[in-house]
RONU-912707 format. One record per atom (N, C-alpha, C): x, y, z; atom name; residue in three letters. Coordinates in nm, 2 decimals. Example, Ala and Ser with C-alpha at 12.3 -4.5 7.8 and 13.67 -1.06 7.14 Angstrom:
REM residues 2
[[1.32,-0.57,0.78],"N","ALA"],
[[1.23,-0.45,0.78],"CA","ALA"],
[[1.32,-0.33,0.78],"C","ALA"],
[[1.28,-0.22,0.71],"N","SER"],
[[1.37,-0.11,0.71],"CA","SER"],
[[1.29,0.00,0.79],"C","SER"],
This chain:
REM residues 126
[[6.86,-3.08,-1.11],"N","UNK"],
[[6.73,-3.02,-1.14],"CA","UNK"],
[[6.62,-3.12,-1.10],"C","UNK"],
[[6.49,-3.10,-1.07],"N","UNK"],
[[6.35,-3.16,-0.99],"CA","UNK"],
[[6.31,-3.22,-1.12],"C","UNK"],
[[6.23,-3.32,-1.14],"N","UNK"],
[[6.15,-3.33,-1.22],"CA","UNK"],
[[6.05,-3.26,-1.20],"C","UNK"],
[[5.96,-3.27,-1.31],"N","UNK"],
[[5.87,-3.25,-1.30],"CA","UNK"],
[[5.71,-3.29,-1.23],"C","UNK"],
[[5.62,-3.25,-1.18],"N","UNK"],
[[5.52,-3.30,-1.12],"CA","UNK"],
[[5.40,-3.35,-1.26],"C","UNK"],
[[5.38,-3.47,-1.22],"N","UNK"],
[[5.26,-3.49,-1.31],"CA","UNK"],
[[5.12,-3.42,-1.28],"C","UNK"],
[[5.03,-3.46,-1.40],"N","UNK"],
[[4.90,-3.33,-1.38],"CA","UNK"],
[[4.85,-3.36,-1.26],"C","UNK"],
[[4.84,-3.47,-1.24],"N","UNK"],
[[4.76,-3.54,-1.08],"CA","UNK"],
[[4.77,-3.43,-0.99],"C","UNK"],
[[4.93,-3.47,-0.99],"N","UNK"],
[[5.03,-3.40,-0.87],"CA","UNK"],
[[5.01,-3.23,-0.87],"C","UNK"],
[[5.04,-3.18,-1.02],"N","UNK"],
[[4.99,-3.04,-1.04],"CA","UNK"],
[[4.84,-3.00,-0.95],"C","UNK"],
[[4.74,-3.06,-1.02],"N","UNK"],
[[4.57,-3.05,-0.99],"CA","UNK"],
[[4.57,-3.06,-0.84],"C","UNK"],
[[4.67,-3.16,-0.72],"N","UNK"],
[[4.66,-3.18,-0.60],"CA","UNK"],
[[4.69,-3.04,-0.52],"C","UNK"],
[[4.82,-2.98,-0.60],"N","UNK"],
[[4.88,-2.87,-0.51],"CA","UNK"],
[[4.82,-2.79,-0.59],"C","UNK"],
[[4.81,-2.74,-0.69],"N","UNK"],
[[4.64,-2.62,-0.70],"CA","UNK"],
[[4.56,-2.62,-0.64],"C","UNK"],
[[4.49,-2.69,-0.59],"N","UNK"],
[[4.38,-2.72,-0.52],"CA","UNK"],
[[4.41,-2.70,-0.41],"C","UNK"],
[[4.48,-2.72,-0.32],"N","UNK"],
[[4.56,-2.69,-0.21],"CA","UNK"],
[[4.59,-2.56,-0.18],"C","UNK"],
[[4.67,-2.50,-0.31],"N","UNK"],
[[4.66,-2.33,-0.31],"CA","UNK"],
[[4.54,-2.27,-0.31],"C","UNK"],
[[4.42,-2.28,-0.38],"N","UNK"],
[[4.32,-2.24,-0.37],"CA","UNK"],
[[4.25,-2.23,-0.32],"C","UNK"],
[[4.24,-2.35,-0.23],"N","UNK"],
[[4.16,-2.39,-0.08],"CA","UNK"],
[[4.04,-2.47,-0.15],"C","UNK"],
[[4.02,-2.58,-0.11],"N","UNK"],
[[3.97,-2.68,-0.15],"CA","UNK"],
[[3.84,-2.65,-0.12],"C","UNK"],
[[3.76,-2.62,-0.01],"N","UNK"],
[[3.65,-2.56,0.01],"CA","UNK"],
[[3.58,-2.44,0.00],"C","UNK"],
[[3.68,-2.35,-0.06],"N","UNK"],
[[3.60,-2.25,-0.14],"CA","UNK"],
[[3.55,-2.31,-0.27],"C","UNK"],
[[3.68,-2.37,-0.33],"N","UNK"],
[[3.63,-2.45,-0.48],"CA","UNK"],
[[3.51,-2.53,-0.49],"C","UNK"],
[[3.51,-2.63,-0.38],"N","UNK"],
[[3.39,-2.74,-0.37],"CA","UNK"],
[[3.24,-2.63,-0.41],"C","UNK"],
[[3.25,-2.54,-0.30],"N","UNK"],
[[3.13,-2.45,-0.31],"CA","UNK"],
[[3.08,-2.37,-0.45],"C","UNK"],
[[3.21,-2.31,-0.47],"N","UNK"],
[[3.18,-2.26,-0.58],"CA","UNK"],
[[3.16,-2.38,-0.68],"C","UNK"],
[[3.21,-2.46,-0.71],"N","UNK"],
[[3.16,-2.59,-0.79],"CA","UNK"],
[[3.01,-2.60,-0.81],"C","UNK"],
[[2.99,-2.64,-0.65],"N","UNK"],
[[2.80,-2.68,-0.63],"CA","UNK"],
[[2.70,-2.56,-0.70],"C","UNK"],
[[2.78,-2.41,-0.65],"N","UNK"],
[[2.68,-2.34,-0.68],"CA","UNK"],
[[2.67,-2.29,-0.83],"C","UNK"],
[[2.77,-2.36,-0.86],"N","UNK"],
[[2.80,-2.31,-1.04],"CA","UNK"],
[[2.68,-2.42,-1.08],"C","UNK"],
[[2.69,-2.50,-1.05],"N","UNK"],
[[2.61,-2.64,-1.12],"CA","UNK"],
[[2.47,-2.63,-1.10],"C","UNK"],
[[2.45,-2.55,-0.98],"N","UNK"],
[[2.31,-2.52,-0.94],"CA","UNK"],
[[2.25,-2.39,-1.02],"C","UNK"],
[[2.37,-2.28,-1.06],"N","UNK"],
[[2.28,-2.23,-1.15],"CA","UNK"],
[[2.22,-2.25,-1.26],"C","UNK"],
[[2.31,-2.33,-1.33],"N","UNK"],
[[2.34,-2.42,-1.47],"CA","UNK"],
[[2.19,-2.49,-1.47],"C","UNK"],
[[2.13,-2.56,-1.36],"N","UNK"],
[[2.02,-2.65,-1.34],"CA","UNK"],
[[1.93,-2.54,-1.37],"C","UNK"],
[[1.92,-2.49,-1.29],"N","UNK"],
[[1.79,-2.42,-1.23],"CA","UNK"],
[[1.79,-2.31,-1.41],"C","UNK"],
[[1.86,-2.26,-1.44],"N","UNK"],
[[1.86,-2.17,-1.53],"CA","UNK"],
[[1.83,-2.23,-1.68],"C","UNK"],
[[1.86,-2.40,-1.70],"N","UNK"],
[[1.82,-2.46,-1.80],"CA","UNK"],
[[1.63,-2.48,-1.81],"C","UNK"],
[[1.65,-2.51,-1.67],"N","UNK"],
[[1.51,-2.56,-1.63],"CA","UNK"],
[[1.38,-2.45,-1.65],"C","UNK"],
[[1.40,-2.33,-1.64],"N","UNK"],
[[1.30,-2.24,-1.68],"CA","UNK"],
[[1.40,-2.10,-1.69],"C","UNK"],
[[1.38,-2.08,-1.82],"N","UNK"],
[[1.48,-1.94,-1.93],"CA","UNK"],
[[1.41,-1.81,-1.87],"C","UNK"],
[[1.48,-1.69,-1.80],"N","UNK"],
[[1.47,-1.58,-1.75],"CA","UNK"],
[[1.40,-1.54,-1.89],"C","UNK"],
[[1.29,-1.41,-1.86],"N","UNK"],
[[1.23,-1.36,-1.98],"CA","UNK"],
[[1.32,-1.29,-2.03],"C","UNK"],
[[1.41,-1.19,-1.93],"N","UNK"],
[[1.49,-1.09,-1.99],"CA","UNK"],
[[1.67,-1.09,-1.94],"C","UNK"],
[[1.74,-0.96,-2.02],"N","UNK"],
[[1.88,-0.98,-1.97],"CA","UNK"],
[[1.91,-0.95,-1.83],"C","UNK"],
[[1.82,-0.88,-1.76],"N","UNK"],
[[1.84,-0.83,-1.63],"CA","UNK"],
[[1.77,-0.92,-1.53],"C","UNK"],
[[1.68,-0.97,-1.58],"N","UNK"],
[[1.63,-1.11,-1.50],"CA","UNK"],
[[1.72,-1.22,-1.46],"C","UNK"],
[[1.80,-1.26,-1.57],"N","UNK"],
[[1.86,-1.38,-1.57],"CA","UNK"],
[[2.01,-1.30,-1.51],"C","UNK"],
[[2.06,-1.17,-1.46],"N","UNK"],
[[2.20,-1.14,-1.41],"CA","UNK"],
[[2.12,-1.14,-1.30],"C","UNK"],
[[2.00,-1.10,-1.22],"N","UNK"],
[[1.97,-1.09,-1.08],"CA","UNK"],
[[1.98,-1.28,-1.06],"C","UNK"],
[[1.89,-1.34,-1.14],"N","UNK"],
[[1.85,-1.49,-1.09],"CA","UNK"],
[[1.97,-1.53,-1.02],"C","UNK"],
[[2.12,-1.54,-1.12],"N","UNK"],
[[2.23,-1.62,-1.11],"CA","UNK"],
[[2.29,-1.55,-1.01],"C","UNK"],
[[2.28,-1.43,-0.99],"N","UNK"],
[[2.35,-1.37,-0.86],"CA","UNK"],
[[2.30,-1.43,-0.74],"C","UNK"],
[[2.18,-1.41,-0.72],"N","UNK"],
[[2.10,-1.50,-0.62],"CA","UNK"],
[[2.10,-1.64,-0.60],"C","UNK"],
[[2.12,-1.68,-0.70],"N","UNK"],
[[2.13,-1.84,-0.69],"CA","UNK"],
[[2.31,-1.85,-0.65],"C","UNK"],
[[2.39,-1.82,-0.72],"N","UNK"],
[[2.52,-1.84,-0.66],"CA","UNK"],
[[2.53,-1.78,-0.49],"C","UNK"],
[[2.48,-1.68,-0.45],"N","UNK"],
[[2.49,-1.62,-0.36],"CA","UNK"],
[[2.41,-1.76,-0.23],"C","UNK"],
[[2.29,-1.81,-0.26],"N","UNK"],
[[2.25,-1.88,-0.22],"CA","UNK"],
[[2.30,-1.98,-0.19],"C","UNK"],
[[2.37,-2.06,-0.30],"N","UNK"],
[[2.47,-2.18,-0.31],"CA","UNK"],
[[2.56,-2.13,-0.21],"C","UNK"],
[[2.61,-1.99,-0.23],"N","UNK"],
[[2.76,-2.03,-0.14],"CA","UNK"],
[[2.72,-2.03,0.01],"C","UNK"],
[[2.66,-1.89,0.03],"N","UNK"],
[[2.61,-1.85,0.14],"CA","UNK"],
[[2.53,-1.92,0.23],"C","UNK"],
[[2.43,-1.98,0.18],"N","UNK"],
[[2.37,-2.10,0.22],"CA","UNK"],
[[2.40,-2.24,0.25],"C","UNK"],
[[2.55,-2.24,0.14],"N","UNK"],
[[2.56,-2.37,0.18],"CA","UNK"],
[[2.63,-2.41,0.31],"C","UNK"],
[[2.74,-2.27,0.28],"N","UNK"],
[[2.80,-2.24,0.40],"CA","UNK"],
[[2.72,-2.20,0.53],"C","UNK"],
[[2.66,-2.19,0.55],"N","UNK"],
[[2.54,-2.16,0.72],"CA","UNK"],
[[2.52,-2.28,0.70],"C","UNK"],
[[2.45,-2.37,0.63],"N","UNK"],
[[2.42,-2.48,0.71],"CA","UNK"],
[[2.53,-2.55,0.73],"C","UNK"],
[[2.65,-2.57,0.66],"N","UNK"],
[[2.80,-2.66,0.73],"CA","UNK"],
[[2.81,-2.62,0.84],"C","UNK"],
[[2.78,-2.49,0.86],"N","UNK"],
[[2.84,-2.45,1.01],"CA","UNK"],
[[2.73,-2.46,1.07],"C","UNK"],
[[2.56,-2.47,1.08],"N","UNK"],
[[2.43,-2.52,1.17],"CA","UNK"],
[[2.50,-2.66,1.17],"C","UNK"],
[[2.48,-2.71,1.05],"N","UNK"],
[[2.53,-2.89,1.10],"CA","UNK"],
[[2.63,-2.94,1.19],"C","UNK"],
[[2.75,-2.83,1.20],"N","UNK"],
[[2.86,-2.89,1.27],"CA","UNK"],
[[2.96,-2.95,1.19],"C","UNK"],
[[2.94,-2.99,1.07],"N","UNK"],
[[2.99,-3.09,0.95],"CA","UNK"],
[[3.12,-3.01,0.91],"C","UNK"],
[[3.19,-2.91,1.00],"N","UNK"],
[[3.35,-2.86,0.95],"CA","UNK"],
[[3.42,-2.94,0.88],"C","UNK"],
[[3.44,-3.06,1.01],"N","UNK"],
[[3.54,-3.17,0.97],"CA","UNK"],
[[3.51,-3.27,0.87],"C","UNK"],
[[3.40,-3.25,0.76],"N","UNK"],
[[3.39,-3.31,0.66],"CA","UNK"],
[[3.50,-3.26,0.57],"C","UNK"],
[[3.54,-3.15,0.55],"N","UNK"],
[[3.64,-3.09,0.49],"CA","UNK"],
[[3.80,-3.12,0.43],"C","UNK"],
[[3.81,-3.28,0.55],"N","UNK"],
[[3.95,-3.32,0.58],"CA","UNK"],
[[3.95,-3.42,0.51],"C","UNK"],
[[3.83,-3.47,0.37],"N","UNK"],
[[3.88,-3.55,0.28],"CA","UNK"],
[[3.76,-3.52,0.16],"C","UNK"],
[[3.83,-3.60,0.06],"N","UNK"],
[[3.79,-3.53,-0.08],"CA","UNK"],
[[3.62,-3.60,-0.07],"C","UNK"],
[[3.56,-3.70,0.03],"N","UNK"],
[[3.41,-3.75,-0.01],"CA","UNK"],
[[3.32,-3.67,0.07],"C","UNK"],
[[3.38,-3.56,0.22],"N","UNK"],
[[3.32,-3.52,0.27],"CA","UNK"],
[[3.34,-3.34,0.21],"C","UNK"],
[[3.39,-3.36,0.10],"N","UNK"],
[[3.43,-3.19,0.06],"CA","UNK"],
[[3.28,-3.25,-0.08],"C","UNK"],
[[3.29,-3.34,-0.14],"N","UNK"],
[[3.20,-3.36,-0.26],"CA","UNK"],
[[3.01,-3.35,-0.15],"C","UNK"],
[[3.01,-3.43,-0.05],"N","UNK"],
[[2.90,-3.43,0.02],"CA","UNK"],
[[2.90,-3.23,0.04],"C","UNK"],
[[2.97,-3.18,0.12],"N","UNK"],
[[2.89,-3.03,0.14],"CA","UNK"],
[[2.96,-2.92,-0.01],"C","UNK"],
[[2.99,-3.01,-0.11],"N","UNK"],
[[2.92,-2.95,-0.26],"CA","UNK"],
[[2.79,-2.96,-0.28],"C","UNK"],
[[2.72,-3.08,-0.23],"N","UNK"],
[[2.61,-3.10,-0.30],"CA","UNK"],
[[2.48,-3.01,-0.22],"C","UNK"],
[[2.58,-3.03,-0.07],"N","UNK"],
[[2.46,-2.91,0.00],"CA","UNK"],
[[2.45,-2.76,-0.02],"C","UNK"],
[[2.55,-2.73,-0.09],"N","UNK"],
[[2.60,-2.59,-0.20],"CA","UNK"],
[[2.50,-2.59,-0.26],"C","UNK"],
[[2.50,-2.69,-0.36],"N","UNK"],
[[2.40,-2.71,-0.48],"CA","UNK"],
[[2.23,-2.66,-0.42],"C","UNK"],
[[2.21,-2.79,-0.34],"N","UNK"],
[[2.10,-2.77,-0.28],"CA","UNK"],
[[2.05,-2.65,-0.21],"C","UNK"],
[[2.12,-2.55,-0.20],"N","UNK"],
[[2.06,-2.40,-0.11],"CA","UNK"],
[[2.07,-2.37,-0.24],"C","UNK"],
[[2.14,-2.36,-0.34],"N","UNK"],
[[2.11,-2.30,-0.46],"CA","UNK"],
[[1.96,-2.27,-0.54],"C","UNK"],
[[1.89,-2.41,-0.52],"N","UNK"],
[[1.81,-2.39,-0.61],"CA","UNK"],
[[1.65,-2.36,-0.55],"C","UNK"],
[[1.68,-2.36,-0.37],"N","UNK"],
[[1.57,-2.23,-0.34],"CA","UNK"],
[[1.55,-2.07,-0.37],"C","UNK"],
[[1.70,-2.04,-0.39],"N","UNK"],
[[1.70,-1.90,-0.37],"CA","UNK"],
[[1.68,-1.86,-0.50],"C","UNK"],
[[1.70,-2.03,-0.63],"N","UNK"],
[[1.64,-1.94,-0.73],"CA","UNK"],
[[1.48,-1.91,-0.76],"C","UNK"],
[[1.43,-2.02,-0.70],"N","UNK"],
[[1.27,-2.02,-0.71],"CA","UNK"],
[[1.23,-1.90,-0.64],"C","UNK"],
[[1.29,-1.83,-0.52],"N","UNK"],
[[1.26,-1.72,-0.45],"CA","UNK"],
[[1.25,-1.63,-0.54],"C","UNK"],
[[1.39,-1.57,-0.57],"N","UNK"],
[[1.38,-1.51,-0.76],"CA","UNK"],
[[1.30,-1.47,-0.82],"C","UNK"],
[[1.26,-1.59,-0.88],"N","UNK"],
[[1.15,-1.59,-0.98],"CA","UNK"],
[[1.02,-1.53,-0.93],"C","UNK"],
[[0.99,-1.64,-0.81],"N","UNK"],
[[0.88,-1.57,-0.76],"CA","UNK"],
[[0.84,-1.40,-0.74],"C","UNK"],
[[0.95,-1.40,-0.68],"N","UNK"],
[[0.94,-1.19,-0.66],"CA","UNK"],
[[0.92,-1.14,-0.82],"C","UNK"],
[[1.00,-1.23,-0.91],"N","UNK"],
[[0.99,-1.17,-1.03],"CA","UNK"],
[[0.85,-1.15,-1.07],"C","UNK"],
[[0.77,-1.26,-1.06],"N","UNK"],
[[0.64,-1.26,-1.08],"CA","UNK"],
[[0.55,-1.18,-1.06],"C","UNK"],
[[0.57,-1.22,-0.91],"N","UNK"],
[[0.49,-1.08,-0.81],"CA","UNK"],
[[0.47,-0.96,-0.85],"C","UNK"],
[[0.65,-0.89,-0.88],"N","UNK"],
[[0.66,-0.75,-0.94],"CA","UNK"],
[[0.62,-0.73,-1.05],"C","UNK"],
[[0.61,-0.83,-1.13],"N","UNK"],
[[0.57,-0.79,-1.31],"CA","UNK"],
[[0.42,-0.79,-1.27],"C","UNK"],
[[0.31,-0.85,-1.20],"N","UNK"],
[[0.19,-0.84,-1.21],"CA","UNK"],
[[0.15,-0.71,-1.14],"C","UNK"],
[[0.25,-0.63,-1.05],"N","UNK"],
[[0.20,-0.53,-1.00],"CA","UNK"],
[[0.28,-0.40,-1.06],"C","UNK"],
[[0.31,-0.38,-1.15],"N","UNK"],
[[0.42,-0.26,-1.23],"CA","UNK"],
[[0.40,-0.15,-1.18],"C","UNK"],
[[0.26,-0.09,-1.19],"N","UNK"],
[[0.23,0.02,-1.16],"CA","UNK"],
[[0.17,0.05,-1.03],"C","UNK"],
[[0.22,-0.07,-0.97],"N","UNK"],
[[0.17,-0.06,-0.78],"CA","UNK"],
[[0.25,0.02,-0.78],"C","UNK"],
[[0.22,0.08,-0.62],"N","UNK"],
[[0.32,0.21,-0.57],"CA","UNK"],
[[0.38,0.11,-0.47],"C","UNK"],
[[0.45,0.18,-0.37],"N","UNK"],
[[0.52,0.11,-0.26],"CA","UNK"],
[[0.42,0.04,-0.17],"C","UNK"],
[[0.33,0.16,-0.12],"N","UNK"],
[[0.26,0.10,-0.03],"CA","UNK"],
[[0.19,0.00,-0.04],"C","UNK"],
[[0.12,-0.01,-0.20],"N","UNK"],
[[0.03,-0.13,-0.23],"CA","UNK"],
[[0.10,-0.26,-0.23],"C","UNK"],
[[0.22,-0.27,-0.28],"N","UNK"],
[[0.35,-0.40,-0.28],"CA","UNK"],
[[0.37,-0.41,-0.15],"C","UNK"],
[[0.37,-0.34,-0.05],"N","UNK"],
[[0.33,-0.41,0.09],"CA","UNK"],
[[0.24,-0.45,0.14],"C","UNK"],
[[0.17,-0.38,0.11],"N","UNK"],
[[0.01,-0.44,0.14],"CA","UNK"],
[[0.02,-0.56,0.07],"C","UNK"],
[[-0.03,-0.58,-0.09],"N","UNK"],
[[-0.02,-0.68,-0.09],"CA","UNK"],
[[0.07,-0.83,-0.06],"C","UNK"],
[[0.19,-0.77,0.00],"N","UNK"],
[[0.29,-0.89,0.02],"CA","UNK"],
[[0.27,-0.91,0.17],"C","UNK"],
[[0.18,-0.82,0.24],"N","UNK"],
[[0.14,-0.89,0.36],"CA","UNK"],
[[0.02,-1.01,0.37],"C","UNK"],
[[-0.08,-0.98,0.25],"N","UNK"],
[[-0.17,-1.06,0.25],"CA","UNK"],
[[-0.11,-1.18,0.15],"C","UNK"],
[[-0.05,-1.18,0.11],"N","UNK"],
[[0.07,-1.35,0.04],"CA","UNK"],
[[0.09,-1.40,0.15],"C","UNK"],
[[0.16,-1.35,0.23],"N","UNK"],
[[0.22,-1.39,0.37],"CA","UNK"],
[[0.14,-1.41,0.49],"C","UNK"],
């Protein structure tokens, strides 16, 4: 019979099954919501499920487009260059939560605008 694998050894071939690069990401963008969401408290329960959607979505999504704008694939092929495009995860995270918020803003000051006015006015923001 095999011995057994130590936890090291366990945690290496987990990580392996799971794909080391989805995990990294999802890592960053967990941590990024964690930030952003300590840092200023959604008013309400539907606020704070859109923010973290957008912020994770951000993190991943974003982090992922710029690995692939940068070219930086082959950082992938060791554990300092998988922790470096975590942190670029992180970092697309915590625009897309200020984006968020912002719209959140926007829309609570205009409740009773109709459509057309919420365009109008978001042409002259822009």
């Amino acid at each position: 019979m095999s011995e057994p694998i130590s936890g090291a050894a366990a945690g290496v071939a987990g990580w392996k099954i799971i794909g080391g690069l989805a995990g990294m990401g999802a890592l960053g963008a967990g941590i990024a919501a964690f930030v952003v969401m300590a840092l200023t408290k959604p008013k309400d329960e539907a606020e704070w499920r859109v923010a973290l959607a957008c912020t994770l979505m951000g993190s991943i999504g974003g982090g992922a487009a710029l690995v692939r704008y940068l070219g930086i694939q082959h950082w992938a092929q060791d554990e300092f260059g998988m922790v470096a495009m975590m942190a670029l995860a992180f970092a697309c995270g915590l625009p897309a939560w200020a984006l968020v918020r912002a719209l959140f803003v926007f829309l609570n000051k205009r409740k009773d605008a109709g459509l057309d006015e919420l365009v109008a006015d978001a042409k002259k923001v822009l």
